[in-house]
Structure formats: C-alpha cells, structure tokens
GUTI-580153 format. One record per residue: residue number from 1; x, y, z of N, C-alpha, C in turn. Coordinates in nm, 2 decimals, always signed. Layout:
REM GUTI-580153
+------+--------+--------+--------+--------+--------+--------+--------+--------+--------+
| fido |    n.x |    n.y |    n.z |   ca.x |   ca.y |   ca.z |    c.x |    c.y |    c.z |
+------+--------+--------+--------+--------+--------+--------+--------+--------+--------+
|  NUM |      X |      Y |      Z |      X |      Y |      Z |      X |      Y |      Z |
...
+------+--------+--------+--------+--------+--------+--------+--------+--------+--------+
This chain:
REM GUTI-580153
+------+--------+--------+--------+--------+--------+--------+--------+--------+--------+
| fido |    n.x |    n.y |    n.z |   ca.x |   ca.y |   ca.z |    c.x |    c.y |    c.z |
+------+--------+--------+--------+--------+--------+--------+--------+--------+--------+
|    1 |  +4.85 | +13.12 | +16.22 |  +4.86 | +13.05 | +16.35 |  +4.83 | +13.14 | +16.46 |
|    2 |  +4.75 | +13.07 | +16.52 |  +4.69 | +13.19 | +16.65 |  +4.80 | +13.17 | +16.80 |
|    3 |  +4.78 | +13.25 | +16.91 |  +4.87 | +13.24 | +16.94 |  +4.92 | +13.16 | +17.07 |
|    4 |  +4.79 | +13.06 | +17.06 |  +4.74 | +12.97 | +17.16 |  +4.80 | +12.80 | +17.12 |
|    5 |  +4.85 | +12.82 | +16.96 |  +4.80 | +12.70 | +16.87 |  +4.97 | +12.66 | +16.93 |
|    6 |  +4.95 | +12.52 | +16.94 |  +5.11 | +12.43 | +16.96 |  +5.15 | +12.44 | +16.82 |
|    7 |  +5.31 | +12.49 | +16.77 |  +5.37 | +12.50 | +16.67 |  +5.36 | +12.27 | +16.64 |
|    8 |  +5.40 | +12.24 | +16.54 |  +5.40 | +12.10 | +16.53 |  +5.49 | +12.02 | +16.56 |
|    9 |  +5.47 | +11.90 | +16.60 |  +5.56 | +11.81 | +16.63 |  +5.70 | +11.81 | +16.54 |
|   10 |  +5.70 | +11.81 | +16.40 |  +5.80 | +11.81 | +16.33 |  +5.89 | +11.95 | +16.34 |
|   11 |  +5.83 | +12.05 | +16.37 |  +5.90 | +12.19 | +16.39 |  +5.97 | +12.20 | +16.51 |
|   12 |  +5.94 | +12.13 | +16.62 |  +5.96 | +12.15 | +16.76 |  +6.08 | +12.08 | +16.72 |
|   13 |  +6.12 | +11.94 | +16.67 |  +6.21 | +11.84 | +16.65 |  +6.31 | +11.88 | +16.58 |
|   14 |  +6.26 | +11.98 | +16.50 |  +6.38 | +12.06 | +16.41 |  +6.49 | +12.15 | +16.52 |
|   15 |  +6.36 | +12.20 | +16.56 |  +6.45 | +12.34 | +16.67 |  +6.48 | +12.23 | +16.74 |
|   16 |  +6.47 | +12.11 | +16.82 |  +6.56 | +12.05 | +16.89 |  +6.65 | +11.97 | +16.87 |
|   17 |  +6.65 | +11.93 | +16.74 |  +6.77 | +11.87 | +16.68 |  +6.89 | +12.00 | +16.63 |
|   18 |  +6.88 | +12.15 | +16.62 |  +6.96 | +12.24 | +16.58 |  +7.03 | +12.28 | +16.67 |
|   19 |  +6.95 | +12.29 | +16.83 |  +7.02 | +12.28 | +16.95 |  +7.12 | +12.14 | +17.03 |
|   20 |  +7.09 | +12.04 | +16.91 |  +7.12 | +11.93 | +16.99 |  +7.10 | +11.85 | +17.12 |
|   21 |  +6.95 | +11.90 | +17.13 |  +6.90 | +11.87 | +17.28 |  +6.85 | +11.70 | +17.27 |
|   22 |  +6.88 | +11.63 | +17.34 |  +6.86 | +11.51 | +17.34 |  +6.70 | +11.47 | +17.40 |
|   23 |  +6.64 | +11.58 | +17.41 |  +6.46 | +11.56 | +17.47 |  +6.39 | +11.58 | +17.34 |
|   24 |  +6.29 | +11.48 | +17.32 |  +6.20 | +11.47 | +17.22 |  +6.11 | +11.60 | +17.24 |
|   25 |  +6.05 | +11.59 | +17.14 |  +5.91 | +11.72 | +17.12 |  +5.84 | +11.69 | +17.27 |
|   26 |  +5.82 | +11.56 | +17.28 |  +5.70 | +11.56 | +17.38 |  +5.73 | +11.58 | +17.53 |
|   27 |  +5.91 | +11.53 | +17.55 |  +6.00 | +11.56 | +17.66 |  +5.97 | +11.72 | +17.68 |
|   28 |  +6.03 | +11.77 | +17.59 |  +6.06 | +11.94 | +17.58 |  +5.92 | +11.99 | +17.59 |
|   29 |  +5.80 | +11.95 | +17.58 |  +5.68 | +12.04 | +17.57 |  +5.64 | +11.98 | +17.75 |
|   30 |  +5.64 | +11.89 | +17.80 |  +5.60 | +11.85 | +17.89 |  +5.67 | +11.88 | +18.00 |
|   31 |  +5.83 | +11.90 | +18.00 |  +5.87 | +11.99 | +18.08 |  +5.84 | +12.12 | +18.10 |
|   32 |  +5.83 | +12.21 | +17.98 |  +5.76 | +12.30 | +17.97 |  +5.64 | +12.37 | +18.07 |
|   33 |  +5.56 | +12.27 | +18.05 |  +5.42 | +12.26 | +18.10 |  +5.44 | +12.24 | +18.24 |
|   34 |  +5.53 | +12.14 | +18.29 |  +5.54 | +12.09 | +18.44 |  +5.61 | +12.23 | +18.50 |
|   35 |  +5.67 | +12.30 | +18.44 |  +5.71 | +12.41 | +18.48 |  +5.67 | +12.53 | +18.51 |
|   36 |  +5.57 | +12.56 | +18.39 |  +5.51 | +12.63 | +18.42 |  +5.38 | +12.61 | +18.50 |
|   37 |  +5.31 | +12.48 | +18.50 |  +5.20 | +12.42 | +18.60 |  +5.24 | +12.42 | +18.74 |
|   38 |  +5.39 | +12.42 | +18.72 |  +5.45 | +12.45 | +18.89 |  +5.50 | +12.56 | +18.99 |
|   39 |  +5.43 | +12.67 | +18.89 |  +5.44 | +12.78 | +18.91 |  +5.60 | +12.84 | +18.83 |
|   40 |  +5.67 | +12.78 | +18.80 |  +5.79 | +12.85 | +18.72 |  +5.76 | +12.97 | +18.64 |
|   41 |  +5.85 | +13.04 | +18.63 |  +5.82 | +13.17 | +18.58 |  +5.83 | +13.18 | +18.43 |
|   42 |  +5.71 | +13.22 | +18.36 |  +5.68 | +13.21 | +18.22 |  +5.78 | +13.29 | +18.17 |
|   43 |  +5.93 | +13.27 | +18.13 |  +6.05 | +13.34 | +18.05 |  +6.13 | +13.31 | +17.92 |
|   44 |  +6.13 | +13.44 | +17.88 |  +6.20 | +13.33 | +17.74 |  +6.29 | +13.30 | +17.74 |
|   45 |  +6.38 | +13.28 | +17.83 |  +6.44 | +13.19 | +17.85 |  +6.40 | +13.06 | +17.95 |
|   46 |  +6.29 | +13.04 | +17.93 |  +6.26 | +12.87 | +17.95 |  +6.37 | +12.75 | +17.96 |
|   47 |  +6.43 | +12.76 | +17.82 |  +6.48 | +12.65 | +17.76 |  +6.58 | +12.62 | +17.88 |
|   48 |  +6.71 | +12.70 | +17.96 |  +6.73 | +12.66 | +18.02 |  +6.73 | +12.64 | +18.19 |
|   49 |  +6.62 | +12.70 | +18.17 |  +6.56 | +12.67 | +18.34 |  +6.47 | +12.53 | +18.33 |
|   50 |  +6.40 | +12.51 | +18.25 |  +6.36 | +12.38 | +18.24 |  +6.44 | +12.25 | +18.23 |
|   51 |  +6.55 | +12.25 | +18.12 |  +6.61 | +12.17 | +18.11 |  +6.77 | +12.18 | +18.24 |
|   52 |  +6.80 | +12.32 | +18.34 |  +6.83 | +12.34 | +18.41 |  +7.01 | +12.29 | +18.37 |
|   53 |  +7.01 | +12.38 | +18.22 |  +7.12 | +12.40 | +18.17 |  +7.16 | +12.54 | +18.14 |
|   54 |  +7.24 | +12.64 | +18.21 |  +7.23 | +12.75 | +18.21 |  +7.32 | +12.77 | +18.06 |
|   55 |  +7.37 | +12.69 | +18.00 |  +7.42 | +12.71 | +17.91 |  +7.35 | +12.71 | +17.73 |
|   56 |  +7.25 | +12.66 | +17.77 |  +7.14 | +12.68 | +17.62 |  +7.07 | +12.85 | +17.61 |
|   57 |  +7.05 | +12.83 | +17.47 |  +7.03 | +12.95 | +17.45 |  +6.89 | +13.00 | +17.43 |
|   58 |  +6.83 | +13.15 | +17.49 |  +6.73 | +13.17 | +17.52 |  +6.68 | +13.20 | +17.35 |
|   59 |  +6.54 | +13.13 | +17.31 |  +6.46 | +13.11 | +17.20 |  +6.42 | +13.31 | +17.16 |
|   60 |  +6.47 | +13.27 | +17.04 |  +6.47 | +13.37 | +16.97 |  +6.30 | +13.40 | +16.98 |
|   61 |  +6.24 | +13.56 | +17.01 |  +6.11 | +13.64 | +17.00 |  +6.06 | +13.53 | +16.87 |
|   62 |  +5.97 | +13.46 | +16.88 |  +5.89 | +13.42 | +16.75 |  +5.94 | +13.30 | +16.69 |
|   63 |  +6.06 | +13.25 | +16.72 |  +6.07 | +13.15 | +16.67 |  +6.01 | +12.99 | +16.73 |
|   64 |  +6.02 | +12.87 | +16.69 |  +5.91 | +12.75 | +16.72 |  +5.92 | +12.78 | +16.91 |
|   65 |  +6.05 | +12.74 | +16.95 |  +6.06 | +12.72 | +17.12 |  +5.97 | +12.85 | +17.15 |
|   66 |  +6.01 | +12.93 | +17.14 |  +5.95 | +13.04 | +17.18 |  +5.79 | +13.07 | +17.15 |
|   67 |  +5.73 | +13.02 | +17.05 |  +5.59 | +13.00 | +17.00 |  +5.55 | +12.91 | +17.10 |
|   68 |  +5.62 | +12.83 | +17.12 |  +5.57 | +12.73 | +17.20 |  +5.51 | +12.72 | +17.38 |
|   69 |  +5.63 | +12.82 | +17.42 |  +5.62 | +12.87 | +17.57 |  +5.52 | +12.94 | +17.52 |
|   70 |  +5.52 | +13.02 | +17.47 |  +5.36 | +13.12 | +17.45 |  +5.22 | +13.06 | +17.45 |
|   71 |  +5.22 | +12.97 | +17.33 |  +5.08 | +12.90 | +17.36 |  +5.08 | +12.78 | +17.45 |
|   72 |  +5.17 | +12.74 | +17.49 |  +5.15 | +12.69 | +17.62 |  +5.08 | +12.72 | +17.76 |
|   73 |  +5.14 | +12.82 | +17.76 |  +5.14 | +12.97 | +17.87 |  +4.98 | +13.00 | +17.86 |
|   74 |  +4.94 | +12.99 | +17.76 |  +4.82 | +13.06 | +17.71 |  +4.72 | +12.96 | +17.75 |
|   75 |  +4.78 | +12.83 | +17.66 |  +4.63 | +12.69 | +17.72 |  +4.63 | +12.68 | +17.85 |
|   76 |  +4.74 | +12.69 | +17.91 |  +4.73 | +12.64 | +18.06 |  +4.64 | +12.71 | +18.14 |
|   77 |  +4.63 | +12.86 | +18.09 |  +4.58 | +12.99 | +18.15 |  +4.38 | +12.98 | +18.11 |
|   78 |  +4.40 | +12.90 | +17.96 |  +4.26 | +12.93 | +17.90 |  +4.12 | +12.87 | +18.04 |
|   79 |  +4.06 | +12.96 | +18.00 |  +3.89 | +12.90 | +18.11 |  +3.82 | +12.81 | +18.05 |
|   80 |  +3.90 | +12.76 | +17.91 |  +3.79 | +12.69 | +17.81 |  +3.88 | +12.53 | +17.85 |
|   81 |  +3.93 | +12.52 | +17.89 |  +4.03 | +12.41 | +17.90 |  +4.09 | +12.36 | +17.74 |
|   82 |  +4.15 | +12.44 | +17.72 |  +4.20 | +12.44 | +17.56 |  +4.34 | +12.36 | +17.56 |
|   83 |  +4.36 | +12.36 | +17.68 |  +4.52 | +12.30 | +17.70 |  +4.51 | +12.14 | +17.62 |
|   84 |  +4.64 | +12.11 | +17.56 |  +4.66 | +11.99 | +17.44 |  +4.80 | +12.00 | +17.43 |
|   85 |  +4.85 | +11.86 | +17.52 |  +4.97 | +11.79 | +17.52 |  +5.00 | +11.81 | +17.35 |
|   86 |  +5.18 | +11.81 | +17.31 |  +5.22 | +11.81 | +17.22 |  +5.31 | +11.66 | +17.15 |
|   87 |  +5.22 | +11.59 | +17.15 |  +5.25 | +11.45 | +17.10 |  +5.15 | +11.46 | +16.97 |
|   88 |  +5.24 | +11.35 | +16.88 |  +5.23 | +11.31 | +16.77 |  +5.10 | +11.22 | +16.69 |
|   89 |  +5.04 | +11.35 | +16.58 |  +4.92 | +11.29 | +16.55 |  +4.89 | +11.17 | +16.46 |
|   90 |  +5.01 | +11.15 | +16.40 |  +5.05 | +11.08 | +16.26 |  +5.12 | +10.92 | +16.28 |
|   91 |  +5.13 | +10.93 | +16.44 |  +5.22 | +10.77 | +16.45 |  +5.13 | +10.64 | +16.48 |
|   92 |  +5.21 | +10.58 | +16.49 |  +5.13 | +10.45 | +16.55 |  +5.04 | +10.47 | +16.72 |
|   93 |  +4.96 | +10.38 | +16.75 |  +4.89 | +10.39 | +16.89 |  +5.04 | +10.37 | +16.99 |
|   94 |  +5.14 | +10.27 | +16.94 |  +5.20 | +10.24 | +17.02 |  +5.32 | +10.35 | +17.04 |
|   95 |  +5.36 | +10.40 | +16.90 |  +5.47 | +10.56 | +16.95 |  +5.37 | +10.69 | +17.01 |
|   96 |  +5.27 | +10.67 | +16.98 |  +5.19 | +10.81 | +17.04 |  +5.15 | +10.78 | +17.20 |
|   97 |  +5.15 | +10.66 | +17.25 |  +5.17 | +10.59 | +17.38 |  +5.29 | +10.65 | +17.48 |
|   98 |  +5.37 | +10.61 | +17.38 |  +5.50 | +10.61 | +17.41 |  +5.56 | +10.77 | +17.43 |
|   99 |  +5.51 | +10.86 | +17.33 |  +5.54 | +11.00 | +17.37 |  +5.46 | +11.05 | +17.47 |
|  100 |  +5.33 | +11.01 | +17.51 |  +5.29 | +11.04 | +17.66 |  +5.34 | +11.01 | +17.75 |
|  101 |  +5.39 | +10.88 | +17.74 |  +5.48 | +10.83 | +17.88 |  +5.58 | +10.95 | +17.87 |
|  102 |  +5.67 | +10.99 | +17.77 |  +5.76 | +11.03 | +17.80 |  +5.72 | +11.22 | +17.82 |
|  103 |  +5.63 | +11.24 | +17.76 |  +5.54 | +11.40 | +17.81 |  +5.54 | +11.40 | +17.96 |
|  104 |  +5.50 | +11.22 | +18.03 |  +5.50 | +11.26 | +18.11 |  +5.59 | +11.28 | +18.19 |
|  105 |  +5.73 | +11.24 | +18.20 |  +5.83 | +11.26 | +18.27 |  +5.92 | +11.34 | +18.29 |
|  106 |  +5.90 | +11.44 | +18.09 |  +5.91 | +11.60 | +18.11 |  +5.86 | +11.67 | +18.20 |
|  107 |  +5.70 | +11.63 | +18.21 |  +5.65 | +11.70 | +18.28 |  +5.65 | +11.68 | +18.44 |
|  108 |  +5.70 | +11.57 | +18.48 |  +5.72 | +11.60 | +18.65 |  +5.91 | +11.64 | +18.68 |
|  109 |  +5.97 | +11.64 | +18.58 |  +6.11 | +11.72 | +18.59 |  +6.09 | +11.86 | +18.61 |
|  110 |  +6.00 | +11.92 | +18.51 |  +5.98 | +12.07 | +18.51 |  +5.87 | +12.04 | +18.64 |
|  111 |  +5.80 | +12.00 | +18.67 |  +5.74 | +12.03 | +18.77 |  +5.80 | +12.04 | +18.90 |
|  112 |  +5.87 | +11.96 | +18.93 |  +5.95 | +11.92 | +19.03 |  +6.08 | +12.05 | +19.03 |
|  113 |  +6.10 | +12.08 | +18.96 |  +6.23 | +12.22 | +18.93 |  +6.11 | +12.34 | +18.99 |
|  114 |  +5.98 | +12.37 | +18.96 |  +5.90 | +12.45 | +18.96 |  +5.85 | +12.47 | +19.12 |
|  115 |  +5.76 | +12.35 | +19.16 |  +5.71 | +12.34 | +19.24 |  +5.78 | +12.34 | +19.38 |
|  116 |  +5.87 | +12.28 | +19.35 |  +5.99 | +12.24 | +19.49 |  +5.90 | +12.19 | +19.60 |
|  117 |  +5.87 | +12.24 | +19.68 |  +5.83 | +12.20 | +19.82 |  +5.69 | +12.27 | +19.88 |
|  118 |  +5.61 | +12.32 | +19.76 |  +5.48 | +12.40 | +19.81 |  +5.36 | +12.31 | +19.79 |
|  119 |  +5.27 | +12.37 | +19.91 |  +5.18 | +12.22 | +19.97 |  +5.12 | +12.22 | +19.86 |
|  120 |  +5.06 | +12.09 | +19.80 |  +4.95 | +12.06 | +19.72 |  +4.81 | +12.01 | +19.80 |
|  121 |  +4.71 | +12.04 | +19.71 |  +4.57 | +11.99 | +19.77 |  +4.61 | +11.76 | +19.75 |
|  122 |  +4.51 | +11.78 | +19.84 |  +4.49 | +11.62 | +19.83 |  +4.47 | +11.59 | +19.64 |
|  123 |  +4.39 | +11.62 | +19.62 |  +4.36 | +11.61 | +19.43 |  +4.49 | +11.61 | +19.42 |
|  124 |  +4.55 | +11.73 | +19.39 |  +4.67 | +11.75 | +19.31 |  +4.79 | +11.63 | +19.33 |
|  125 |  +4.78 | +11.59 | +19.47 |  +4.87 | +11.47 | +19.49 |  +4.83 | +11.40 | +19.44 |
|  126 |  +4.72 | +11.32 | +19.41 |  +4.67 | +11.21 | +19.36 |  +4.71 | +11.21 | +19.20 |
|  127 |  +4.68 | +11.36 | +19.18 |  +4.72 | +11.35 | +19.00 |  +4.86 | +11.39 | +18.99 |
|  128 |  +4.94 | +11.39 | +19.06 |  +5.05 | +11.38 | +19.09 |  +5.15 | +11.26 | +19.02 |
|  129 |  +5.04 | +11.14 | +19.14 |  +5.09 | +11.01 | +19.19 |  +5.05 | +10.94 | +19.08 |
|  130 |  +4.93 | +10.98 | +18.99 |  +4.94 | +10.93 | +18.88 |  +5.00 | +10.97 | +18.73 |
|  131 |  +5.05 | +11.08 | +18.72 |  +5.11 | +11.17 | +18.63 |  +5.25 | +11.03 | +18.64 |
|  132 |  +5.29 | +11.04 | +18.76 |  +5.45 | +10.96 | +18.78 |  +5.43 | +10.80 | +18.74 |
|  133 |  +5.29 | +10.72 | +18.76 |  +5.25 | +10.60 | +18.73 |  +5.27 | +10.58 | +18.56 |
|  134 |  +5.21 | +10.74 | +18.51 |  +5.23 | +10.70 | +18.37 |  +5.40 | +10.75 | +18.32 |
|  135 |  +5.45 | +10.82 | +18.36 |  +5.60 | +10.81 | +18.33 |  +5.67 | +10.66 | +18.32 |
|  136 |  +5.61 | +10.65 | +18.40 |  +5.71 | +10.50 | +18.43 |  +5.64 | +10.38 | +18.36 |
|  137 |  +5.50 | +10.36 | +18.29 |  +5.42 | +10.24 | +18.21 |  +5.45 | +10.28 | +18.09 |
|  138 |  +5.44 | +10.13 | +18.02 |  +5.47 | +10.05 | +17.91 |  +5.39 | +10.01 | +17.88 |
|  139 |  +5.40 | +10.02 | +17.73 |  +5.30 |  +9.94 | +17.66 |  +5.32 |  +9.75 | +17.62 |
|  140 |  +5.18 |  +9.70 | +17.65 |  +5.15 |  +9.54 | +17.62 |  +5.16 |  +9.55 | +17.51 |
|  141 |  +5.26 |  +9.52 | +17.42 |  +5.31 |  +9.46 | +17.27 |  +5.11 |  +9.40 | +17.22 |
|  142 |  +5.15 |  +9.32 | +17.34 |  +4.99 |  +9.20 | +17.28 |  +4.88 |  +9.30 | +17.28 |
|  143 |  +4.85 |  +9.42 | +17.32 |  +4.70 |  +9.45 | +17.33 |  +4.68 |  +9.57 | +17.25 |
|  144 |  +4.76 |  +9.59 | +17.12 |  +4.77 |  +9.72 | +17.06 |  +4.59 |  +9.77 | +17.01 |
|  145 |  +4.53 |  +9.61 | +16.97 |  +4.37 |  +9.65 | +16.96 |  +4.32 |  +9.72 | +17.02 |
|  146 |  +4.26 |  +9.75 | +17.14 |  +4.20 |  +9.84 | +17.19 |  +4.26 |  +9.95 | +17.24 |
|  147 |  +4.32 |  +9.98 | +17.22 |  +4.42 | +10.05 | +17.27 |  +4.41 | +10.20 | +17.22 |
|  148 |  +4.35 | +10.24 | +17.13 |  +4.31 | +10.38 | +17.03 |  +4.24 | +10.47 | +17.16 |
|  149 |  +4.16 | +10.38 | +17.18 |  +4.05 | +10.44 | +17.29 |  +4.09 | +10.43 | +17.38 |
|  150 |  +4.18 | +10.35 | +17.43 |  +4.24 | +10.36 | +17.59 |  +4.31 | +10.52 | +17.60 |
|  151 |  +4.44 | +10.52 | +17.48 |  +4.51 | +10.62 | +17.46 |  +4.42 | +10.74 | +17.51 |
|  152 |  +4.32 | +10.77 | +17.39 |  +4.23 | +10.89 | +17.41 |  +4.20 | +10.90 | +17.56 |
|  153 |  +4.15 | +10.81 | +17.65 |  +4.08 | +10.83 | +17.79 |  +4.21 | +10.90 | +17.85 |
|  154 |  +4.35 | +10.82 | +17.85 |  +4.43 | +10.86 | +17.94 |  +4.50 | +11.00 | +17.87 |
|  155 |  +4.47 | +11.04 | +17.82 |  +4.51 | +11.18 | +17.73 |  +4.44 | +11.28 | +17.77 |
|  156 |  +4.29 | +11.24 | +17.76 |  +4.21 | +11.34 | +17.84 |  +4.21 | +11.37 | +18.00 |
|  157 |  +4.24 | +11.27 | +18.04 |  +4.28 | +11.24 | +18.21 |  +4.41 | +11.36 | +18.22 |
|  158 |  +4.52 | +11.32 | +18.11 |  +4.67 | +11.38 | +18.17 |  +4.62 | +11.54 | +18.16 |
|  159 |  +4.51 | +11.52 | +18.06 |  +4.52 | +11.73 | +18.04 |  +4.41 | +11.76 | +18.14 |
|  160 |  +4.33 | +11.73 | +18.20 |  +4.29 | +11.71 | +18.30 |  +4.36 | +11.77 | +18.46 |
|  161 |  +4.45 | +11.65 | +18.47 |  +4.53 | +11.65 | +18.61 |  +4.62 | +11.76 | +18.55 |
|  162 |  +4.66 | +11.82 | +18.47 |  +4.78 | +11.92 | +18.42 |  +4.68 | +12.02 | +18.45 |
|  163 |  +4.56 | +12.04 | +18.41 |  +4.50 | +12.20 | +18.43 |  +4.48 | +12.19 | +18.59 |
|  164 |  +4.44 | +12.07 | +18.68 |  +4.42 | +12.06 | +18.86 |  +4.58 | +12.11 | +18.89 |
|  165 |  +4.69 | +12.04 | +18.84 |  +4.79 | +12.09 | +18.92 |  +4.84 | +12.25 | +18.87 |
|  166 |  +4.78 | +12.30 | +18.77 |  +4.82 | +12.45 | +18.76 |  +4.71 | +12.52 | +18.79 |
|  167 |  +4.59 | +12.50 | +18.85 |  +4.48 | +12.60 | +18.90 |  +4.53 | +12.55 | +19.08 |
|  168 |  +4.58 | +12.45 | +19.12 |  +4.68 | +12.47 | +19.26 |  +4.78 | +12.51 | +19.30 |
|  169 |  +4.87 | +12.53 | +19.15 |  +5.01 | +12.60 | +19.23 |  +4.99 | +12.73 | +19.17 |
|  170 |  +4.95 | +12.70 | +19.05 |  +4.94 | +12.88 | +19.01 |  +4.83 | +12.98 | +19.03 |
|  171 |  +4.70 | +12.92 | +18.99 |  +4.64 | +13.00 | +18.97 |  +4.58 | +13.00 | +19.14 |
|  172 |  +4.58 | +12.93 | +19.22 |  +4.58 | +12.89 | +19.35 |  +4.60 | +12.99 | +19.43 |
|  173 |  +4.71 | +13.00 | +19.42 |  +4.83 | +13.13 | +19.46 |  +4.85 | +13.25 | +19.40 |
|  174 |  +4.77 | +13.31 | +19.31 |  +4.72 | +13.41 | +19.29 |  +4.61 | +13.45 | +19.32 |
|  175 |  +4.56 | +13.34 | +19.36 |  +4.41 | +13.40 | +19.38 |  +4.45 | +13.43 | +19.57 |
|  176 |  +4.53 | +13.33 | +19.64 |  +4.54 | +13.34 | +19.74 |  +4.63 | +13.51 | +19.77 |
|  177 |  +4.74 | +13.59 | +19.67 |  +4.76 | +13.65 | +19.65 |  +4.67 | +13.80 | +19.66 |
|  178 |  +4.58 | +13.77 | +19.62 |  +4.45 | +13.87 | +19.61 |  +4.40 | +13.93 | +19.70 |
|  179 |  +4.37 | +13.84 | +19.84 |  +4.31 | +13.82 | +19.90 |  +4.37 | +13.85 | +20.07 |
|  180 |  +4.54 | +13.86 | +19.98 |  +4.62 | +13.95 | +20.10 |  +4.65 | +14.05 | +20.09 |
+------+--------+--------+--------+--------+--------+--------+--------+--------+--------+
C-alpha cells in the first residue's frame, strides 16, 4: 500500500467502531479533508481536533486513522489531482449517494473548525455553497435508474471543489506566505 492510497472503507469502520465514534468512514474521512482543506494543521492527533473531542485518542504511528490522515494529506497536496473521497465501492447507487451526502457534512464541520473566518475567493464560496447543498440532499427513491452516472458527475465535482477550496486556504496562503 503506497502512501497516498485511502486505507478501506471496512478498515476505517473497524477503527471507528473500536473507538466507538458514532461518524461513519465517510463522516470521519470528510471531516478530515475539510480540515485539513481549511487549512487545519496536519497532526496525529487529528482525531480529536476534528471531531473537536479533546478526549479521543491520538492514532497510533501506522495504524488505519493514522494511514489515513497521511494519504489524505498527501492527495490533497498531489499536482496530479489524485485526491478520492473515501466512500463505498461495493454498495448500492443509493448508500453510496448517501455516504456522499454525509462526506459531505464531515467535510464542512472540519472545514468550518479549520477555516474559521479567512476570506475565500468568489469560486471557493460558490463550492462552498454547493458542498453545503449536497450535505443537506436526498435521494428520489423513484429515479435510482440513472442515477450511476449522476453519482459519478457529482463525485467528480465534490473532488474538484475540495482540491479549489484547499489550493485557497492552503496552498493559497503559502504561496502568499512566500512572497512576504
């Protein structure tokens, strides 16, 4: 496993069922992301500055949580746009739907803990304002048909607006960083 690669949905579920964390794989990876996309500070102890429980325990060197901040850290950073939400390859259209919506709600908690009050570009608002549109949508029971392909477009969209809002707050501000 390289060190870029997202450990698996079922691994992530393990370690978060042994901590008893009530956030699914896709909660806990998308917080993650919004956190670190919001400039939060890449630490191994993540777990509870994200979930903004000082009382969880910081992920053992190598183990899944901790693999996970890493290649996270890493896709968000890649120039290849390598970055890939951690939702489920094996479920239905309508649970793999469903863990995006909720990737995405991870991901504007950690963002929102991350980002706090630093200006965003007009883009970044806009994928913002849509990151929060899909937190909060539901899937039409009736239209599961086409729906494979819809999934894929708005998947590619979320990794999309996730690499615009972390080349604004992070890499943004490093580069602005440079330059003073």
């Amino acid at each position: 496993m390289s060190d870029n690669e997202l450990p698996s949905w079922d691994d992530v579920q393990d370690a978060a069922d042994r901590l008893l964390l009530s956030s699914s794989p896709a909660e806990l990876h998308g917080g993650l992301c919004g956190w670190l996309a919001g400039g939060g500070m890449d630490s191994a102890g993540w777990l509870a500055l994200v979930l903004a429980d000082p009382a969880l325990p910081t992920p053992a060197q190598g183990d899944v949580l901790d693999r996970l901040r890493t290649a996270s850290a890493l896709q968000l950073a890649d120039l290849e746009f390598g970055f890939q939400p951690l939702l489920p390859d094996f479920a239905t259209v309508t649970a793999r739907a469903d863990a995006l919506f909720a990737w995405c709600r991870g991901f504007l908690g950690g963002f929102g803990l991350a980002c706090g009050d630093k200006p965003l570009s007009e883009e970044s608002q806009e994928a913002l304002n849509d990151l929060a549109g899909l937190a909060a949508a539901e899937l039409d029971d009736e239209e599961e048909g086409n729906d494979e392909e819809s999934l894929a477009e708005i998947e590619e969209y979320l990794r999309m607006a996730v690499l615009l809002l972390h080349a604004d707050c992070v890499l943004g501000a490093q580069h602005r960083q440079r330059l003073h």
